[in-house]
Backbone as CSV, one residue per row, in Angstrom:
resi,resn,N_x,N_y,N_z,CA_x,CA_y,CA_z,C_x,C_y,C_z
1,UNK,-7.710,3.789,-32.991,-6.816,3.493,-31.891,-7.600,2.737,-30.813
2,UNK,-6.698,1.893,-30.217,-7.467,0.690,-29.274,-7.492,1.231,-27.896
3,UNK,-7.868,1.189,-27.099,-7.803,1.057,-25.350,-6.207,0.908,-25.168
4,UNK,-6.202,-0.342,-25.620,-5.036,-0.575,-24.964,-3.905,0.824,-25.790
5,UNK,-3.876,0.983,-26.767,-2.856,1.664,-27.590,-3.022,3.124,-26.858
6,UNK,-4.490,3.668,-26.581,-4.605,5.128,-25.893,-3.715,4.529,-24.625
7,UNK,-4.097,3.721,-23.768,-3.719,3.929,-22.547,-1.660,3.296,-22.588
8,UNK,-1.062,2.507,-23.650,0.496,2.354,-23.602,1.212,3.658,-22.837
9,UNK,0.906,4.574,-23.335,1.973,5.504,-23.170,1.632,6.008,-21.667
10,UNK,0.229,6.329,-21.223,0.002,7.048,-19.673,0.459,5.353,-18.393
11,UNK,0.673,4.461,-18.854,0.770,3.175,-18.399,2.407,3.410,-18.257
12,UNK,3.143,3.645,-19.091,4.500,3.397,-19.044,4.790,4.738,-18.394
13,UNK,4.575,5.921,-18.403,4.879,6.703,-17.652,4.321,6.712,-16.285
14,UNK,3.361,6.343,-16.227,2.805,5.924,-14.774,4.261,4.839,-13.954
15,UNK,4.325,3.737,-14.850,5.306,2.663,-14.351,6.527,3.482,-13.769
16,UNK,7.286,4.659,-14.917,8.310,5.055,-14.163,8.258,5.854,-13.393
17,UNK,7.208,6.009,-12.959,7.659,6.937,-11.622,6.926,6.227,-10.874
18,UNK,6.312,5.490,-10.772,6.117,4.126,-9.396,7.650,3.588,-9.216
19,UNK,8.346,3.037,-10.533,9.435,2.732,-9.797,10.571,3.715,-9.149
20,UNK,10.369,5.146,-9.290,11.177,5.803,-7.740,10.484,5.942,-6.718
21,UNK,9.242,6.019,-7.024,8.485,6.028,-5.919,6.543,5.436,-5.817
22,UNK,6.769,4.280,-5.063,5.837,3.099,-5.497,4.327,3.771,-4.497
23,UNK,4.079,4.752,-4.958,2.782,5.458,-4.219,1.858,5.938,-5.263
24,UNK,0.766,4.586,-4.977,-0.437,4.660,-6.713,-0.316,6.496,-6.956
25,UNK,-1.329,6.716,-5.223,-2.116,7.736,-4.949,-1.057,9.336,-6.598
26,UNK,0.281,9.061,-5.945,0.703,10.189,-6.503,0.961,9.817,-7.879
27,UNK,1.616,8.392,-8.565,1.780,8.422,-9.342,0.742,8.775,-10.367
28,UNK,-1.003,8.479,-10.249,-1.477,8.814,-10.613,-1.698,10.740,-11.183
29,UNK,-1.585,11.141,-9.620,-1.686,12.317,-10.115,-0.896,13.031,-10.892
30,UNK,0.533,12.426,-11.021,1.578,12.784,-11.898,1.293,12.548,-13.462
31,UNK,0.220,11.757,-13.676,-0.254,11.023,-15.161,-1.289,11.699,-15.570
32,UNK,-2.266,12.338,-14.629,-3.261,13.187,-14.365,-4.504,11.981,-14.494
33,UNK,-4.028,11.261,-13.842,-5.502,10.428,-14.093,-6.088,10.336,-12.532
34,UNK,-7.059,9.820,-12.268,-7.780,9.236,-10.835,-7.010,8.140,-10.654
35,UNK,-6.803,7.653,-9.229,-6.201,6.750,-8.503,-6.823,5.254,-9.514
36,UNK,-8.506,5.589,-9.275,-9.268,4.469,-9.148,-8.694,3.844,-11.321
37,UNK,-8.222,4.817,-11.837,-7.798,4.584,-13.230,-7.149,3.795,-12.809
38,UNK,-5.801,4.346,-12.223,-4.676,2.624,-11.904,-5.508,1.463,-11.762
39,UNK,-5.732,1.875,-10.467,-7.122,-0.047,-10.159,-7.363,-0.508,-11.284
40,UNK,-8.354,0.392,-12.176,-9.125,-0.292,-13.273,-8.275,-0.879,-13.825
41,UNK,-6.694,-0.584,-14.480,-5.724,-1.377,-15.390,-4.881,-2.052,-14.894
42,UNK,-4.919,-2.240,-13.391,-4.304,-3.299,-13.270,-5.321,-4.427,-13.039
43,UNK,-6.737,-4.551,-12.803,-7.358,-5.652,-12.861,-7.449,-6.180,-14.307
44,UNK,-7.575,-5.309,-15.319,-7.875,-5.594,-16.596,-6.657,-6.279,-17.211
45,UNK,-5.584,-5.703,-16.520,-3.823,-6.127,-17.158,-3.111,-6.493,-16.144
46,UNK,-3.336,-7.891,-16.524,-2.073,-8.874,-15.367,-0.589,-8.345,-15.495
47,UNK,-0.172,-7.973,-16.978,1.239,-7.649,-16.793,1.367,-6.259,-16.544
48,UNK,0.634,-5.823,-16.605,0.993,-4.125,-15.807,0.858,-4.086,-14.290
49,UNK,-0.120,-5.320,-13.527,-0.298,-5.458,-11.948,1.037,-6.098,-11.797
50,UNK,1.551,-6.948,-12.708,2.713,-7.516,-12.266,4.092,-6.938,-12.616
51,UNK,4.040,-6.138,-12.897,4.969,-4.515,-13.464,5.126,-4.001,-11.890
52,UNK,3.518,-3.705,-11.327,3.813,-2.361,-10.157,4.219,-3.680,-9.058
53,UNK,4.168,-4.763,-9.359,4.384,-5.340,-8.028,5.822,-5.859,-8.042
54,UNK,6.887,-5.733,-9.080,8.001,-6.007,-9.174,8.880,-4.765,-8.875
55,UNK,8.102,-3.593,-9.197,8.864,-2.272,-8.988,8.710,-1.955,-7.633
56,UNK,7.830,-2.296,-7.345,7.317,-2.149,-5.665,8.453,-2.934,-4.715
57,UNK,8.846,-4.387,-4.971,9.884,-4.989,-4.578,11.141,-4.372,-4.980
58,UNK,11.660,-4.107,-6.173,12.863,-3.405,-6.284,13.046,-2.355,-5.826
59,UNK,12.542,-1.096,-5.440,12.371,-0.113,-4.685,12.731,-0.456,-3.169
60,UNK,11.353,-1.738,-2.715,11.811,-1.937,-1.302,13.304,-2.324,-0.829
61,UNK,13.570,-3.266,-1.946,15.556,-3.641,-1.497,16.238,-2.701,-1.823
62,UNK,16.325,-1.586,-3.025,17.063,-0.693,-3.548,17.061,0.287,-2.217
63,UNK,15.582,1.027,-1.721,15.951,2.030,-0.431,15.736,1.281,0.847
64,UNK,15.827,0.271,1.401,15.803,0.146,2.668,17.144,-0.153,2.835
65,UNK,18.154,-0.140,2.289,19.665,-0.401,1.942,20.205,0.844,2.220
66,UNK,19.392,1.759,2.430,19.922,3.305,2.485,19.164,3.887,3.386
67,UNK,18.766,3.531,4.284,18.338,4.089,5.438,18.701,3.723,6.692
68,UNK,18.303,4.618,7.637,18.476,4.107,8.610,17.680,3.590,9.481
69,UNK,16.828,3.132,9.404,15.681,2.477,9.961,14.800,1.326,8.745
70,UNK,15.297,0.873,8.230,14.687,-0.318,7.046,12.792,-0.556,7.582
71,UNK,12.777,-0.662,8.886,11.662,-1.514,9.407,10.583,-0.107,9.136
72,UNK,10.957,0.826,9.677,9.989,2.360,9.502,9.849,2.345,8.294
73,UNK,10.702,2.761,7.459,10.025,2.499,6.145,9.404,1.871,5.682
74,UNK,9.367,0.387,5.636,8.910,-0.917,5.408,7.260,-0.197,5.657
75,UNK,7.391,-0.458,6.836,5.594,0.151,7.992,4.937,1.042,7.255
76,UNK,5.382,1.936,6.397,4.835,2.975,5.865,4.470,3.038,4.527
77,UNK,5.786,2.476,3.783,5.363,2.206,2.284,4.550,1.322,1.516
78,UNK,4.740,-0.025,2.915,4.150,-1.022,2.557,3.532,-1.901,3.238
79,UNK,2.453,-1.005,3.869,1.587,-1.212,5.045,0.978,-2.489,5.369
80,UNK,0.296,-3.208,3.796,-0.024,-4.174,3.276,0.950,-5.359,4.241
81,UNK,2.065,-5.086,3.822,2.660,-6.467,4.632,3.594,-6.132,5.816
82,UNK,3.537,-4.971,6.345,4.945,-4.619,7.133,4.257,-4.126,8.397
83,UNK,2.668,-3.363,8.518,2.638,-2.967,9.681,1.945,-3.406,10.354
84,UNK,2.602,-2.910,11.869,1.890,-4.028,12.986,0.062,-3.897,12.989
85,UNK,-0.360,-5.150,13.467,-1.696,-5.395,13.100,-2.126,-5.652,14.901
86,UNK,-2.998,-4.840,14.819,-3.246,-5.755,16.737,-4.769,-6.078,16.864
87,UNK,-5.091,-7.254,17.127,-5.877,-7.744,17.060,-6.525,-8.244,18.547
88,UNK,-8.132,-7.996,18.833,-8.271,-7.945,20.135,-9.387,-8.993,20.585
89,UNK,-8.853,-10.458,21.491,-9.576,-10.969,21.383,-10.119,-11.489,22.803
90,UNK,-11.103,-12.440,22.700,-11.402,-12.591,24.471,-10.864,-14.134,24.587
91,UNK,-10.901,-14.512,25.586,-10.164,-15.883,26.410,-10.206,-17.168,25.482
92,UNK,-9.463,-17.182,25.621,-8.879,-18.619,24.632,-8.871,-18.107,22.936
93,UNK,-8.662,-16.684,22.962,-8.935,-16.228,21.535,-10.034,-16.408,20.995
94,UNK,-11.305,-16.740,21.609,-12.756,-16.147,20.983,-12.972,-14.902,20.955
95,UNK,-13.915,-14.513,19.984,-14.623,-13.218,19.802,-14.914,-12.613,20.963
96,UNK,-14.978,-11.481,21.285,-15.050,-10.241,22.491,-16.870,-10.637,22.470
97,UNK,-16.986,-10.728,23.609,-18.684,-10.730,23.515,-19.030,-9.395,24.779
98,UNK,-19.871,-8.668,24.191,-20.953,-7.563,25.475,-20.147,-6.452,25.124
99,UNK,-20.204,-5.629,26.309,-19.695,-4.567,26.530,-18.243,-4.638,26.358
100,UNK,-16.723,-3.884,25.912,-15.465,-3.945,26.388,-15.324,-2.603,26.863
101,UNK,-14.641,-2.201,27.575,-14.186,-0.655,27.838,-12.533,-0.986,27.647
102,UNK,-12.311,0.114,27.223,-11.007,-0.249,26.715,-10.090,1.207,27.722
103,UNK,-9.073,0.922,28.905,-8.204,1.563,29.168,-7.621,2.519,28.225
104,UNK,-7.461,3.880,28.654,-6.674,4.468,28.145,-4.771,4.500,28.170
105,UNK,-3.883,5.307,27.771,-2.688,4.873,27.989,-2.179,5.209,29.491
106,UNK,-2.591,5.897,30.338,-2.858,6.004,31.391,-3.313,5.310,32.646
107,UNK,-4.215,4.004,31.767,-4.109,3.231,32.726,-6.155,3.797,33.508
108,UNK,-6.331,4.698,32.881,-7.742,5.424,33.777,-8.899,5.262,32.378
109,UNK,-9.598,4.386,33.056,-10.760,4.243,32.332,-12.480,5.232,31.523
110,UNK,-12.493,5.592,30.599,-13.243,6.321,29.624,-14.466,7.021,30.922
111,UNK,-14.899,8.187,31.171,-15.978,8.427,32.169,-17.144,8.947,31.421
């Protein structure tokens, strides 16, 4: 038996339950394998990376259609492209140079 033939069956059951719910971390543990197993087969297998990344999209249109907040979800499931990024830069958008102290939400500076 080949690699590929051991791993068909923990691959396709892995797939269906990414597509109800597109979270490596658990689907893995549902397969009983390590996270870092997924990684390894989807670098090795273009059509299984391109499996979780189609189920990943059908999921996103199938439940953000059923919520009530589309954008929260979005932020959470699919951090990668949905959540806010803040980026901190100095005048004219160059790099921060020296010291910064950074305000708290308060408005009162770190002592």
């Amino acid at each position: 038996m080949t690699v590929d033939e051991k791993n068909k069956e923990p691959k396709e059951k892995f797939l269906a339950y990414y597509a109800v719910l597109p979270i490596q971390k658990l689907g893995a543990e549902h397969i009983g394998v390590h996270e870092d197993t997924i990684t390894d087969w989807k670098k090795a297998d273009k059509e299984f990376s391109d499996q979780m990344g189609l189920l990943k999209s059908e999921w996103a249109i199938k439940t953000s259609a059923r919520v009530r907040n589309p954008e929260w979800l979005l932020e959470r499931i699919m951090k990668d492209h949905f959540s806010p990024r803040n980026e901190l830069t100095g005048k004219e958008g160059e790099a921060l140079e020296g010291l910064v102290i950074i305000k708290s939400a308060n408005g009162s500076s770190p002592k």
